[in-house]
N, C-alpha and C positions, 0 to 999 in steps of 0.2 A: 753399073749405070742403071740405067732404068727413067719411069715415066713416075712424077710424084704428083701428090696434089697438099691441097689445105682443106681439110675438111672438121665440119662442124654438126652437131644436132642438139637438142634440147629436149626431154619428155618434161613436162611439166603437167602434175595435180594443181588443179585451182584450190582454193580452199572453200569454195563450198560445194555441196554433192548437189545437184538438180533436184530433189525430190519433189515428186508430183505433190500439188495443192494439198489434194484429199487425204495423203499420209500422214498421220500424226507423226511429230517429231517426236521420239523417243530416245534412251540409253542405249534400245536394242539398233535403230537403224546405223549402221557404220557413217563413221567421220570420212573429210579425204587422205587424212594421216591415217586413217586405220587402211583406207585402199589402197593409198601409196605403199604402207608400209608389206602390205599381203602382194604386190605387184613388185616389188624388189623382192622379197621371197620367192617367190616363183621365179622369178629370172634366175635369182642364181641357183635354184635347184635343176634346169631346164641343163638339159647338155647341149643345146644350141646357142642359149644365149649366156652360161655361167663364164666364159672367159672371159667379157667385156669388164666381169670384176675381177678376173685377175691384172688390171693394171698398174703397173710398177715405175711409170715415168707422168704418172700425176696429170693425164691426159684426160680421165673418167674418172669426173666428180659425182656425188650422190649428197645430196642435201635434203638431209630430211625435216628442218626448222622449214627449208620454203618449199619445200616439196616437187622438187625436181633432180634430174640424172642431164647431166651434160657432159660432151665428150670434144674435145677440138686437138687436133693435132696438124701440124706443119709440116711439109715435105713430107708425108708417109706414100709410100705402094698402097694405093685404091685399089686391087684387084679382086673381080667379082670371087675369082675362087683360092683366096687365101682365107685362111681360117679364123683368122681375126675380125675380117670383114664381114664374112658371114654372119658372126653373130651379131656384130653391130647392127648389121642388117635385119637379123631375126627379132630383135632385139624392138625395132622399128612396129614390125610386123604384131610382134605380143602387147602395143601400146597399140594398135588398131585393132586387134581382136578382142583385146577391152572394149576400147571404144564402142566396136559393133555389141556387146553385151551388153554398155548403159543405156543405146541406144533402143536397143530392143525390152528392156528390162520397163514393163508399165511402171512401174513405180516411181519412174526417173522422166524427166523432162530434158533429157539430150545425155552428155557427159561432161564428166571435168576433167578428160584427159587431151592434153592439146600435146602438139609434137611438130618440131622443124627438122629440114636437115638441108644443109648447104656443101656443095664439092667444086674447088675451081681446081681444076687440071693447068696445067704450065702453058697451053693454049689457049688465046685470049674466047677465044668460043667455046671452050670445052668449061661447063658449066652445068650440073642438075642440080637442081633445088626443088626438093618434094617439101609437103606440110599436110597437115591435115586442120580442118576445122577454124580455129583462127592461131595457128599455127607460126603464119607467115610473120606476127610480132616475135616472137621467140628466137629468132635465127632469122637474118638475110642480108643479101648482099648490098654492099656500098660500094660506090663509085668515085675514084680522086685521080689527082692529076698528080706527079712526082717531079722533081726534078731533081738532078743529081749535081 
């Protein structure tokens, strides 16, 4: 038995990079497919977040035409300290430590990485939903009525 939930999240590259005004656009400055693409290399070289690509039930997609990683699974064990979660988790965390580098990076006028993530537990209250930046479009909750 156990305690399940539904969980979801979405890392999405916008397709264009912020670059400050005064930067001339050149060949040299990076696209957001060239950052996406540098930001999935590093994950899966990362021993915290490389297993979220070992998925084998088609739960973690990676799409690199729209430039995004998405993950949703149904009834799975959320728990903080299973290995799988973790990375998902870290996983989170390496698209916010980008983040804080575009944001700090003069060059750039903000970032183009956004990120949701959505958990409803079997309890009608048990719910966390984090996002960063404008996020909250990427992944979130709906509300319906059922009848049986």
């Amino acid at each position: 038995m156990g305690y399940y939930s539904e969980v979801g999240y979405k890392i999405k590259f916008d397709k264009d990079v912020p670059w400050a005004k005064d930067i001339p656009v050149s060949d040299a400055l990076p696209t957001s497919k060239d950052l996406f693409n540098l930001f999935v290399a590093e994950a899966k070289a990362k021993d915290e977040t490389k297993l979220c690509f070992d998925d084998d039930d088609g739960a973690f997609e990676i799409d690199e035409k729209k430039l995004f990683i998405k993950f949703y699974a149904e009834s799975v064990k959320w728990y903080d300290d299973y290995s799988d979660v973790k990375c998902h988790e870290a996983l989170l965390e390496l698209a916010d430590e980008w983040i804080t580098q575009q944001v700090e990076d003069k060059r750039l006028e903000g970032s183009c990485i956004r990120w949701g993530f959505v958990r409803i537990g079997e309890e009608s209250d048990d719910i966390d939903e984090r996002h960063n930046n404008d996020g909250y479009e990427l992944v979130y909750l709906t509300r319906g009525i059922a009848f049986d």
